[in-house]
C-alpha positions as CSV (number, residue, x, y, z in Angstrom):
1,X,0.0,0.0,0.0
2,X,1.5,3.3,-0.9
3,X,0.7,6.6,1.0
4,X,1.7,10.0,-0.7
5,X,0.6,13.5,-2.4
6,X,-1.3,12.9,-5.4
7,X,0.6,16.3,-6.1
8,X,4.0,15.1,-5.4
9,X,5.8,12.0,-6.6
10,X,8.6,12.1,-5.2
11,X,7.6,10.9,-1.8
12,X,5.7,8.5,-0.7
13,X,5.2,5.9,2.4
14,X,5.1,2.2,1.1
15,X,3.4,-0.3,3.9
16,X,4.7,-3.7,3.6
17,X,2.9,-6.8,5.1
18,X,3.7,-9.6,6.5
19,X,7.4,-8.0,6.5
20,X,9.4,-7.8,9.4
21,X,13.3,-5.9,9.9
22,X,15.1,-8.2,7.3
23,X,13.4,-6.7,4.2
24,X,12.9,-3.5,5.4
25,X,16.9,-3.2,6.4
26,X,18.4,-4.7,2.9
27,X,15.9,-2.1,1.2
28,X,16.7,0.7,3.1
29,X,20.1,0.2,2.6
30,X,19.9,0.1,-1.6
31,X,17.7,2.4,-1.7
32,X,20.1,4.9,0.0
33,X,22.9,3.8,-2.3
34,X,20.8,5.4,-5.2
35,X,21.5,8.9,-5.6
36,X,18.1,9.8,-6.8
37,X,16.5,9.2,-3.2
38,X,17.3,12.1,-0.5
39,X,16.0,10.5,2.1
40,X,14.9,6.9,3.2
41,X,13.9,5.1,6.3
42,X,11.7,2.5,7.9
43,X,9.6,2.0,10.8
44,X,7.5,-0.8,12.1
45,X,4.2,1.0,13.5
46,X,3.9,-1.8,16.5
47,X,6.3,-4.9,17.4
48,X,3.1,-7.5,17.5
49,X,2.3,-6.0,13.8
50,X,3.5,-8.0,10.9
51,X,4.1,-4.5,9.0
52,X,6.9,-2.4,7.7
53,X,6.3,1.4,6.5
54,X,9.1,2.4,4.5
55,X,9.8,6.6,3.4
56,X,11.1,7.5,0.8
57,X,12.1,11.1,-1.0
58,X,13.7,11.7,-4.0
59,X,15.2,14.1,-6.4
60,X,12.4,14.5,-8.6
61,X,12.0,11.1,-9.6
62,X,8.9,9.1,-8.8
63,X,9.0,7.7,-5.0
64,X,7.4,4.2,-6.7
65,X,9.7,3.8,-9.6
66,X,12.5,4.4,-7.2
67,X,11.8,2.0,-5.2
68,X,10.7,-0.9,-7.8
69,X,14.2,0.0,-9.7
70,X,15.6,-0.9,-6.1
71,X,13.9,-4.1,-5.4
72,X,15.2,-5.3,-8.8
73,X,18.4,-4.4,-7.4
74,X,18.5,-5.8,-4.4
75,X,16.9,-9.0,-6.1
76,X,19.8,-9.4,-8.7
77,X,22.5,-8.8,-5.4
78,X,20.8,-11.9,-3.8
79,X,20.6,-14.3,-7.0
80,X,24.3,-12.9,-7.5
81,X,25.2,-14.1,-3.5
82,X,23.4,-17.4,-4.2
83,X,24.9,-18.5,-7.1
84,X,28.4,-17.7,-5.4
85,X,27.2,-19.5,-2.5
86,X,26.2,-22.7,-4.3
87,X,29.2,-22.7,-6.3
88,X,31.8,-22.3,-3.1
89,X,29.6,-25.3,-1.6
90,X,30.0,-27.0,-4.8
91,X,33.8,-26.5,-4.8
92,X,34.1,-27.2,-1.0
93,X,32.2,-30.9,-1.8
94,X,34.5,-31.7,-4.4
95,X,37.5,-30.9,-2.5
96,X,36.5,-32.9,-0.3
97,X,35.7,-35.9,-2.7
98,X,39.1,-35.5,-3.7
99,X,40.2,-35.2,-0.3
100,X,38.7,-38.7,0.2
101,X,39.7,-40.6,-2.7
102,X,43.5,-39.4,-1.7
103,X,42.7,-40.5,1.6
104,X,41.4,-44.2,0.3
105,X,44.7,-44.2,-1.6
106,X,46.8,-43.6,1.0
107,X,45.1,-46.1,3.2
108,X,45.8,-48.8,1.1
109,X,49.4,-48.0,0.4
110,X,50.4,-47.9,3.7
111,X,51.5,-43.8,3.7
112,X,50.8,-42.3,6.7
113,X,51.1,-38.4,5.5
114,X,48.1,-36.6,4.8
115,X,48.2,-33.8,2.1
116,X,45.5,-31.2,2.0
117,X,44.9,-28.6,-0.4
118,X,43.2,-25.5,0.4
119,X,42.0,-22.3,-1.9
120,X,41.6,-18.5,-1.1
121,X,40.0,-16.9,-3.3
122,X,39.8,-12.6,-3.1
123,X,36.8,-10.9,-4.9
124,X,36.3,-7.4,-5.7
125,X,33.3,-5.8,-6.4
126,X,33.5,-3.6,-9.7
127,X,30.7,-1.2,-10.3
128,X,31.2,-0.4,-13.4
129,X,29.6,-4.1,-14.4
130,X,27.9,-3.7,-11.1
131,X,29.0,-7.4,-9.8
132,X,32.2,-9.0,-8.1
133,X,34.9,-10.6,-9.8
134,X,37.3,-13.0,-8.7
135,X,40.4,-11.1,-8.4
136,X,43.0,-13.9,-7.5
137,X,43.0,-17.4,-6.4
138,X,45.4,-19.2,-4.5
139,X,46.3,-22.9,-3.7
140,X,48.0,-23.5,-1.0
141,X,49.3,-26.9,-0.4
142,X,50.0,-29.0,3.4
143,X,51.4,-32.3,3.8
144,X,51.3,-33.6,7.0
């Protein structure tokens, strides 16, 4: 539900329900990163209330558009943090696959040292493409 001038566009108060501090926080916070909004904040009228009101004013730029621009934002940053995530939890599943079959191996020869590998990898975000990139990975290698 929005609430706002029919006069003025460029602010408004958006009620969200069913919404609680997690939304209302990760929207707040892109919505201040855009530099068409002068001000934006949240409040949550009662703690027993499953409702968020969010404020925002901008620069001249419609309140709503604003804000839909910025949950399309904030939606492509969290498919962007899942796909890293389910890649690293790929990569950490088969290093340890690997992990295993070099300890089977070592099992059956008889070797007693134990030789981990383990990767850092350093990201970076780069706005101009407005994503992170991988800026250097490592390997670094223990035998035990």
């Amino acid at each position: 539900m929005e609430h706002g001038s029919f006069t003025d566009n460029s602010a408004a108060t958006f009620s969200l329900t069913d919404e609680d501090y997690t939304i209302a926080n990760a929207v707040r916070f892109t919505l201040n990163q855009d530099p068409r909004v002068t001000f934006c904040g949240y409040s949550i009228p009662h703690p027993s209330e499953a409702r968020v009101n969010i404020r925002v004013q901008t620069t001249g730029d419609p309140a709503r558009e604003v804000l839909k621009d910025e949950c399309q934002n904030l939606m492509l940053m969290c498919r962007h943090v899942r796909c890293t995530f389910d890649k690293a939890v790929e990569h950490f599943k088969a290093s340890n696959a690997v992990k295993a079959l070099k300890i089977d191996s070592q099992d059956s020869s008889g070797d007693d040292s134990e030789e981990s590998e383990y990767w850092t990898v350093s990201y970076r975000f780069a706005p101009d493409i407005n994503r992170w990139q991988a800026e250097a990975v490592v390997a670094i290698q223990e035998v035990w």
